[in-house]
KOLDOMAR-786045 format. One record per residue: z, y, x of N, C-alpha, C, O in turn; residue in three letters. Coordinates in nm, 3 decimals. Each point is the difference from the previous one (the first is absolute). Example, Ala and Ser with C-alpha at 12.3 -4.5 7.8 and 13.67 -1.06 7.14 Angstrom:
2
+---------+---------+---------+---------+---------+---------+---------+---------+---------+---------+---------+---------+-----+
:      nZ :      nY :      nX :     caZ :     caY :     caX :      cZ :      cY :      cX :      oZ :      oY :      oX :  aa :
+---------+---------+---------+---------+---------+---------+---------+---------+---------+---------+---------+---------+-----+
:   0.780 :  -0.569 :   1.319 :   0.000 :   0.119 :  -0.089 :   0.000 :   0.120 :   0.090 :   0.066 :  -0.002 :   0.104 : Ala :
:  -0.138 :   0.107 :  -0.139 :   0.006 :   0.119 :   0.082 :   0.073 :   0.109 :  -0.077 :   0.017 :   0.111 :   0.051 : Ser :
+---------+---------+---------+---------+---------+---------+---------+---------+---------+---------+---------+---------+-----+
# end
This chain:
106
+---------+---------+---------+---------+---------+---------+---------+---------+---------+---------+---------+---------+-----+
:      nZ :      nY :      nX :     caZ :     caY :     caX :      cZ :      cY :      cX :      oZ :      oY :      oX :  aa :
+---------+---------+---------+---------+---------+---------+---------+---------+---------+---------+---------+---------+-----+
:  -7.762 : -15.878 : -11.191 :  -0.019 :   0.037 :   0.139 :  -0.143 :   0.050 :   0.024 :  -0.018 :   0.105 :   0.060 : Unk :
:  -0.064 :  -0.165 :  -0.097 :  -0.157 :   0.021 :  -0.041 :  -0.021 :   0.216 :  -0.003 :  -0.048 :   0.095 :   0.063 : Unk :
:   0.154 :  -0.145 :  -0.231 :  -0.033 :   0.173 :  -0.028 :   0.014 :   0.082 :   0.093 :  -0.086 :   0.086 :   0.018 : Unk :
:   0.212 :  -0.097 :   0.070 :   0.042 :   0.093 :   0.061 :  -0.088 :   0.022 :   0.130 :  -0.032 :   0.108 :   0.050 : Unk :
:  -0.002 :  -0.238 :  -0.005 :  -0.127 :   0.001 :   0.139 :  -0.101 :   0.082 :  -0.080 :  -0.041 :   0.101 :   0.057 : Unk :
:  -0.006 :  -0.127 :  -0.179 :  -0.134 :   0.090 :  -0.027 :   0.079 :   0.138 :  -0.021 :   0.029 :   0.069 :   0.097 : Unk :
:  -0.011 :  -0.049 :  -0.170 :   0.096 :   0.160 :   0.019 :  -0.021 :   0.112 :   0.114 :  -0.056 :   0.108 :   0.018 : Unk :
:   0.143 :  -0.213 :   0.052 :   0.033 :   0.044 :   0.166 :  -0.151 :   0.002 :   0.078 :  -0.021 :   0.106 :   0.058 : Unk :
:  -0.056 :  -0.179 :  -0.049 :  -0.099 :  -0.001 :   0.045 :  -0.137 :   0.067 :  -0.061 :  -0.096 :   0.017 :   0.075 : Unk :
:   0.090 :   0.031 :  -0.253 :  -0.070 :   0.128 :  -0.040 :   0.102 :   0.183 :   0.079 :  -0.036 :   0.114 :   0.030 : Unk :
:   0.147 :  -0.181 :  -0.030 :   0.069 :   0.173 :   0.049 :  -0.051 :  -0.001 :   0.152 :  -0.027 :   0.099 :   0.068 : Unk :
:   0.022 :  -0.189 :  -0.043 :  -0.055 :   0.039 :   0.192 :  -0.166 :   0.055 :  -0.010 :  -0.060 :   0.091 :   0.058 : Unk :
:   0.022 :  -0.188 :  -0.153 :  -0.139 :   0.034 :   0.022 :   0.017 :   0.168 :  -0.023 :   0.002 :   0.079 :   0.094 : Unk :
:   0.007 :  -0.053 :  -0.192 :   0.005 :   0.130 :  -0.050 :   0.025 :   0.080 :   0.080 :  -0.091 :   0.075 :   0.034 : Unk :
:   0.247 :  -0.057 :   0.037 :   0.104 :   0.065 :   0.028 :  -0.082 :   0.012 :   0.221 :   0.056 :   0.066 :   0.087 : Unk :
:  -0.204 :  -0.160 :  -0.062 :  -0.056 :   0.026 :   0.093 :  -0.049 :   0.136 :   0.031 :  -0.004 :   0.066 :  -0.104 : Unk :
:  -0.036 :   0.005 :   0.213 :  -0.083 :   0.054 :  -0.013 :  -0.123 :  -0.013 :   0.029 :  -0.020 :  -0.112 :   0.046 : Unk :
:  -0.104 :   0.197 :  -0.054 :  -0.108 :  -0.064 :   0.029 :  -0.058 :   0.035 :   0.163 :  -0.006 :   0.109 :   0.058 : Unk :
:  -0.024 :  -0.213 :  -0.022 :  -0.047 :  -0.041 :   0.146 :  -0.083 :   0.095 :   0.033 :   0.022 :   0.082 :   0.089 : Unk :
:  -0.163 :  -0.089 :  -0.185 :  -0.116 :   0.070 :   0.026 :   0.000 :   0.140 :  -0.024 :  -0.039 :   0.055 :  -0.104 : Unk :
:   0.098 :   0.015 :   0.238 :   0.040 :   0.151 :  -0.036 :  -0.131 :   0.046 :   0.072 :  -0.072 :  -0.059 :   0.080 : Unk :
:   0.059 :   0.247 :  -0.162 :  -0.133 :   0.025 :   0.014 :   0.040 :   0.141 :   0.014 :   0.036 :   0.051 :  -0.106 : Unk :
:  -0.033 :   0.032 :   0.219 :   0.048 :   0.131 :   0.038 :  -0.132 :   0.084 :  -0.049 :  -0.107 :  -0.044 :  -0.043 : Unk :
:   0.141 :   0.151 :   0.059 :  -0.123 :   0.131 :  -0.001 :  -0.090 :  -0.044 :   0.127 :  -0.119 :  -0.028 :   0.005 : Unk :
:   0.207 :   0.032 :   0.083 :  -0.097 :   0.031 :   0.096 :  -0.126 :  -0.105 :   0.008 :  -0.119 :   0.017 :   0.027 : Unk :
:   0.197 :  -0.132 :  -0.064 :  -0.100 :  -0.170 :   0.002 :  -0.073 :   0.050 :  -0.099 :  -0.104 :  -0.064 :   0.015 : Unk :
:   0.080 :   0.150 :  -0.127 :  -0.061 :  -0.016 :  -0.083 :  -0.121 :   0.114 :   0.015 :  -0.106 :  -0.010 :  -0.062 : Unk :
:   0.136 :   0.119 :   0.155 :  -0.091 :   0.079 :   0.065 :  -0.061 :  -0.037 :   0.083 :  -0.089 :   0.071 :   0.047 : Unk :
:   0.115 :  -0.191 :  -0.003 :  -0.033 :  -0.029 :   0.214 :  -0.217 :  -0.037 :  -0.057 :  -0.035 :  -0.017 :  -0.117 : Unk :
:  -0.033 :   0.015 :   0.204 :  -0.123 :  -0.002 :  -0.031 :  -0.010 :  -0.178 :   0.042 :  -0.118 :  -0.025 :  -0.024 : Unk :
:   0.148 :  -0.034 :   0.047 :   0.039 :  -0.170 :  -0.033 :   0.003 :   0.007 :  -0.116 :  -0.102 :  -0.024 :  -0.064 : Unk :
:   0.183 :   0.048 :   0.021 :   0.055 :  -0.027 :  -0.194 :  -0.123 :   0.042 :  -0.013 :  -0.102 :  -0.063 :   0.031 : Unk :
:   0.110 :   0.182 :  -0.082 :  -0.118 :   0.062 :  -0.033 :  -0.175 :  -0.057 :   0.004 :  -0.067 :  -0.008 :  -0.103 : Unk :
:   0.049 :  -0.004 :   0.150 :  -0.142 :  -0.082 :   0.084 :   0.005 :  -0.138 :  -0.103 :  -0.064 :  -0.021 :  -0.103 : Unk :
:   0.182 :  -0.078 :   0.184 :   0.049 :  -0.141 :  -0.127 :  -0.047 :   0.007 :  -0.150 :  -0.061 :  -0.080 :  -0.070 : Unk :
:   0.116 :   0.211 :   0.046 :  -0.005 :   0.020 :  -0.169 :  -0.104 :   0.043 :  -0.019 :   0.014 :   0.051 :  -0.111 : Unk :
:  -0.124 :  -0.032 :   0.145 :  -0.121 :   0.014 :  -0.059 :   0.001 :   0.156 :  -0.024 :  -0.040 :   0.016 :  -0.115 : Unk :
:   0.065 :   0.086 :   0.165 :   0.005 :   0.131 :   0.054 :  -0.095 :   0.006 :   0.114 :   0.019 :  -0.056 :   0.108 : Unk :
:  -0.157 :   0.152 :  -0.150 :  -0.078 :   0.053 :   0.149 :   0.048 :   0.074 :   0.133 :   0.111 :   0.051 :   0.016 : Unk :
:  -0.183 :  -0.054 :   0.048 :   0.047 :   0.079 :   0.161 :   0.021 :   0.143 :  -0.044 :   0.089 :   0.064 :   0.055 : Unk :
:  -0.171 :  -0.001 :  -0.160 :  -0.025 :   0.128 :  -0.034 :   0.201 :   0.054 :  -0.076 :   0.063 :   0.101 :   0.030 : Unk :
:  -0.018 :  -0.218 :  -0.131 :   0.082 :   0.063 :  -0.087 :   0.096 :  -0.020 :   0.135 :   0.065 :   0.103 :   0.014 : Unk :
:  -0.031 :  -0.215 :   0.106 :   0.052 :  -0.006 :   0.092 :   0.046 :   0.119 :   0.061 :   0.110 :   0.038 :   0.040 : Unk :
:  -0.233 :   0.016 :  -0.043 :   0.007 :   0.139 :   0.163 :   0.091 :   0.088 :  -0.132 :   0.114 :   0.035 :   0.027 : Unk :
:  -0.161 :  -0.009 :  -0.143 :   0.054 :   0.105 :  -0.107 :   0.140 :  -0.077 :   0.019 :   0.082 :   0.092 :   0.005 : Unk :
:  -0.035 :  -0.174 :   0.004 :   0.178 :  -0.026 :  -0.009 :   0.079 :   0.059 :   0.097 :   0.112 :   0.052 :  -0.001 : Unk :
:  -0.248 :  -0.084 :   0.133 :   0.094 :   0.042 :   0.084 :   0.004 :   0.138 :   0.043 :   0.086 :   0.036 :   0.080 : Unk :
:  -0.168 :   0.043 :  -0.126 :  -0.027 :   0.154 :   0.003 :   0.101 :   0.046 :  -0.054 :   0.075 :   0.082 :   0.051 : Unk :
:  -0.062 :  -0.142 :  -0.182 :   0.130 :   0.044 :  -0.110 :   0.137 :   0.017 :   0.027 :   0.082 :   0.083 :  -0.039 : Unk :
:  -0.073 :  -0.212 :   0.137 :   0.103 :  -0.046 :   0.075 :   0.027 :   0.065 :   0.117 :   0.116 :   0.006 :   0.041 : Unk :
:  -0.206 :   0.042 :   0.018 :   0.008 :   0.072 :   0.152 :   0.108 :   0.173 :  -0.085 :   0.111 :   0.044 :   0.030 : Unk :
:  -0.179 :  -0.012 :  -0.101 :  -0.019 :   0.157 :  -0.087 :   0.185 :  -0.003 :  -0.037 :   0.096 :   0.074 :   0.024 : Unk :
:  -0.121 :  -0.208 :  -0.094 :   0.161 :   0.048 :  -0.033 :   0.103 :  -0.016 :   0.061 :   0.103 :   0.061 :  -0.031 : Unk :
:  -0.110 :  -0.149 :   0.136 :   0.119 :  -0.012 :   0.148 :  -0.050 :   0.129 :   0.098 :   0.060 :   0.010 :   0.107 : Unk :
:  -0.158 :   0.081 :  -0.135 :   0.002 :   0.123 :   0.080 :  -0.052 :  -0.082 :   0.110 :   0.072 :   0.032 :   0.095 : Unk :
:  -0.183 :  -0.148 :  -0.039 :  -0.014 :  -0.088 :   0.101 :  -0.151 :   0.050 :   0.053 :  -0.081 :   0.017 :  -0.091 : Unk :
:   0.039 :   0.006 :   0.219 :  -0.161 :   0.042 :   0.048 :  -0.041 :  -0.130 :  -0.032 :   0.065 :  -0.099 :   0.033 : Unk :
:  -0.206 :   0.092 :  -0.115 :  -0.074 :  -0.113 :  -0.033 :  -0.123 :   0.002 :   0.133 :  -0.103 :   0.067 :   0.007 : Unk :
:   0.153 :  -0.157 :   0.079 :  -0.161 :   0.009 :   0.087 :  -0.122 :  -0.030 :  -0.048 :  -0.008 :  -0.091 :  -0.083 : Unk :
:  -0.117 :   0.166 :   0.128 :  -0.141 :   0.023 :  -0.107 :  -0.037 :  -0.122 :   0.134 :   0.054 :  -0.012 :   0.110 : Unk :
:  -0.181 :  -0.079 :  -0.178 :  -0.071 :  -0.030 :   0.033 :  -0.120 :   0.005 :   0.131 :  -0.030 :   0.119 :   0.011 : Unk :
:  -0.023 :  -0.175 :   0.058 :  -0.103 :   0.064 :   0.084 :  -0.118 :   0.066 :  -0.118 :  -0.107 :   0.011 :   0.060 : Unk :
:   0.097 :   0.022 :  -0.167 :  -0.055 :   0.034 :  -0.080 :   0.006 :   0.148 :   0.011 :  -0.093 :   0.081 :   0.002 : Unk :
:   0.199 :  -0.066 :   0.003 :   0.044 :   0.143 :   0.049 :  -0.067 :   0.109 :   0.095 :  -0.053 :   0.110 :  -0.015 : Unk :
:   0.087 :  -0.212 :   0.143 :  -0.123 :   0.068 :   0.125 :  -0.122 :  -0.028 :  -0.031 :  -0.088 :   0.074 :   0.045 : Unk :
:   0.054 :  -0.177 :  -0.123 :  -0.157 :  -0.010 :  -0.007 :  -0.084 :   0.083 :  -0.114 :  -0.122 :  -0.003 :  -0.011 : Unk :
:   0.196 :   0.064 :  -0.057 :  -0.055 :   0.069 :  -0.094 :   0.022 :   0.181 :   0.039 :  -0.068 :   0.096 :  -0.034 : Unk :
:   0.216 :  -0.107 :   0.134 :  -0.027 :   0.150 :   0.050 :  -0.140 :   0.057 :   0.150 :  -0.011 :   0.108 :   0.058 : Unk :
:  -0.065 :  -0.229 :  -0.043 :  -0.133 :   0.017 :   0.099 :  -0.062 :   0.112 :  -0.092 :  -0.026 :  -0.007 :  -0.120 : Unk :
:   0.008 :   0.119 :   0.213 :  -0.097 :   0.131 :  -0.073 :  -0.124 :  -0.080 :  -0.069 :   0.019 :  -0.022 :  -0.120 : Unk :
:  -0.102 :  -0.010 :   0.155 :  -0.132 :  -0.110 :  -0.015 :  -0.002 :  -0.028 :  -0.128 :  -0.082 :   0.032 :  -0.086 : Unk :
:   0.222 :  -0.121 :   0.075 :   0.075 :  -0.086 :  -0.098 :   0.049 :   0.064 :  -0.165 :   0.004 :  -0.043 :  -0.115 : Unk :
:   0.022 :   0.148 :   0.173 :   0.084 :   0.098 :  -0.079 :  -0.099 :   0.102 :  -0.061 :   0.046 :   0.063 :  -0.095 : Unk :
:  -0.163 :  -0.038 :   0.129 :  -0.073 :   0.078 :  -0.118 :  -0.107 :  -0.041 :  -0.051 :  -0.080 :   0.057 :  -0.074 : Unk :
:   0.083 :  -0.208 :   0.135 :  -0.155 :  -0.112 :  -0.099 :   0.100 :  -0.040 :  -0.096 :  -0.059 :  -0.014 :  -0.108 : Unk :
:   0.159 :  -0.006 :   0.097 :   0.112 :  -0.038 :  -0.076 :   0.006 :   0.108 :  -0.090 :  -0.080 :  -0.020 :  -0.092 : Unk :
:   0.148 :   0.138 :   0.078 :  -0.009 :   0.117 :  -0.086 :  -0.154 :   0.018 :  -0.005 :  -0.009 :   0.106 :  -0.063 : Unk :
:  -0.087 :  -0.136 :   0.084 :  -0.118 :   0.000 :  -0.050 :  -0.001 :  -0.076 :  -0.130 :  -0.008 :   0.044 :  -0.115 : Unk :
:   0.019 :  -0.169 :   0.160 :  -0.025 :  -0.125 :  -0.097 :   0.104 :   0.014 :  -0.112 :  -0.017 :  -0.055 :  -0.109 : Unk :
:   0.130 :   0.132 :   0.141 :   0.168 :   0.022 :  -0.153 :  -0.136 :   0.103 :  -0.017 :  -0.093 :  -0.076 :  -0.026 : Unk :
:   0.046 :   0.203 :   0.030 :  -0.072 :   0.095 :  -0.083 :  -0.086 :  -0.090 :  -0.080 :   0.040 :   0.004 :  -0.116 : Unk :
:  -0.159 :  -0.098 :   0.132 :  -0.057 :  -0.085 :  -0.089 :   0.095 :  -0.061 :  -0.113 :  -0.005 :   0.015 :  -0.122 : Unk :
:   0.081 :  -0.077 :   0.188 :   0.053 :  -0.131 :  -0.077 :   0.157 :   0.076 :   0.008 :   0.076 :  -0.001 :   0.097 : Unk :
:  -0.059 :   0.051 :  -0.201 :   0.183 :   0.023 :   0.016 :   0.076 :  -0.130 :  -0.010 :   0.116 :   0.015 :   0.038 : Unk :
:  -0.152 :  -0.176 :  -0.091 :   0.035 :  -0.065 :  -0.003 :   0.055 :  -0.108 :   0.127 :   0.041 :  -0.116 :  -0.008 : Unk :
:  -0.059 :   0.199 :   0.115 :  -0.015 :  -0.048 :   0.137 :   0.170 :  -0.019 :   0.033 :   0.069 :   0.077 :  -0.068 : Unk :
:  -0.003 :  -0.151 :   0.145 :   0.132 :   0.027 :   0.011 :   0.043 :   0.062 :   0.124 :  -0.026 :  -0.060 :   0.104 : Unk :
:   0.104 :   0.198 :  -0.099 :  -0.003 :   0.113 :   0.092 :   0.132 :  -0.064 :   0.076 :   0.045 :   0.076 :   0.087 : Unk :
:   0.030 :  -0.205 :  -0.102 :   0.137 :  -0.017 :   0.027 :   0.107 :   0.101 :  -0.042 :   0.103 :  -0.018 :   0.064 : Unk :
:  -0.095 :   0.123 :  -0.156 :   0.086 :   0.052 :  -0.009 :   0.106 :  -0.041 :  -0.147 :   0.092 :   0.060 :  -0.056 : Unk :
:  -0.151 :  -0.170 :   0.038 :   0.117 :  -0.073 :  -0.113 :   0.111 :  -0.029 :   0.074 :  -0.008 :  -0.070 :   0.101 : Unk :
:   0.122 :   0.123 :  -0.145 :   0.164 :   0.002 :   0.020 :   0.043 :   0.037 :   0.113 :   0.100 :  -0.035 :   0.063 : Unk :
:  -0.211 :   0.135 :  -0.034 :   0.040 :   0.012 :   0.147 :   0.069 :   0.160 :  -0.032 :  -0.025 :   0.074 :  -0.095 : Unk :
:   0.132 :  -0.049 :   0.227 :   0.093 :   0.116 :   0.001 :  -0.108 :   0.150 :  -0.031 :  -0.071 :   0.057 :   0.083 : Unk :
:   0.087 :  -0.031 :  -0.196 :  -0.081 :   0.117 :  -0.053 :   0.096 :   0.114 :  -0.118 :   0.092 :  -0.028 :  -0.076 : Unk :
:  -0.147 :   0.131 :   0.097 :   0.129 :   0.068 :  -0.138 :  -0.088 :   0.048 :  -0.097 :  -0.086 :   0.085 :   0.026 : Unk :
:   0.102 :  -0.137 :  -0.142 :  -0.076 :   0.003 :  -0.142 :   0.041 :   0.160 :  -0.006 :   0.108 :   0.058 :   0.003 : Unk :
:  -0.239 :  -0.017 :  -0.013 :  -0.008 :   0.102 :  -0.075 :  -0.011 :   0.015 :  -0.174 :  -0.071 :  -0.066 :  -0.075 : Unk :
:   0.136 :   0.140 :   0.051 :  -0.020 :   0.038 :  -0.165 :  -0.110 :   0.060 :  -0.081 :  -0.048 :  -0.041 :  -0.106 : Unk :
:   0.011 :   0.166 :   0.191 :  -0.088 :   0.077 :  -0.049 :  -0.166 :  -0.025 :   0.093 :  -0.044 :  -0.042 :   0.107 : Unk :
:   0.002 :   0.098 :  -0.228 :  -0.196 :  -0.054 :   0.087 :  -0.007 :   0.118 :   0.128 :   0.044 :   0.113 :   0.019 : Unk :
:  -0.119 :  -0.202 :   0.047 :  -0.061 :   0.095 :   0.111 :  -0.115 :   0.029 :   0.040 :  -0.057 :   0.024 :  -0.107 : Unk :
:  -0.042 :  -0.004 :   0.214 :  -0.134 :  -0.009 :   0.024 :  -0.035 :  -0.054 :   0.021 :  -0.116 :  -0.019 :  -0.037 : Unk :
:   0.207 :  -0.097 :   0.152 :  -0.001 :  -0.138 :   0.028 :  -0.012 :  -0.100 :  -0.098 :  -0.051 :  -0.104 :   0.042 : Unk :
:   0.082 :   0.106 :  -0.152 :   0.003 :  -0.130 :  -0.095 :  -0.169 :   0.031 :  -0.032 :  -0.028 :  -0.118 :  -0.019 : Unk :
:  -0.051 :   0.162 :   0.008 :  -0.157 :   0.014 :  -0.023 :  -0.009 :  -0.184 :   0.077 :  -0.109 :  -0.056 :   0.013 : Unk :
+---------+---------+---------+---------+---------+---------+---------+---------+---------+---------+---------+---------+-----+
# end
């Protein structure tokens, strides 16, 4: 009688499914993300990625208006001519890769 309780009671275990279900979306959400030891930076890149491929408007930042102030906007392209290492915000943002060089890439 023994056998058959252990039997019966390894096939259930088994034959469970598992509780701790884990969707896409939970695994994109910036909670998860953040939890797992992922920066704010690879964050915003998920969800850029994510906006791009559901065809979704990603709202910009007050960063946005504060960097389009005239004032703002050519001490800024001042300082990218010094330092090209400066960040212009235009990582992953809606742009169309060109192939061939232009005058612009100088």
């Amino acid at each position: 009688m023994n056998k058959y309780l252990l039997i019966l009671g390894l096939t259930a275990l088994i034959a469970l499914p598992a509780c701790a279900e884990l969707t896409v979306n939970d695994a994109m959400s910036e909670e998860y993300l953040l939890n797992h030891g992922y920066s704010k930076a690879t964050v915003r890149v998920v969800e850029k990625s994510r906006a791009q491929i559901n065809g979704e408007p990603l709202p910009e930042g007050i960063e946005k208006e504060y960097y389009n102030q005239p004032i703002v906007k050519y001490v800024r392209r001042f300082f990218m001519y010094i330092d090209p290492a400066l960040d212009d915000h235009k990582y992953m943002n809606d742009h169309s890769i060109n192939m061939t060089s232009r005058y612009d890439d100088l």
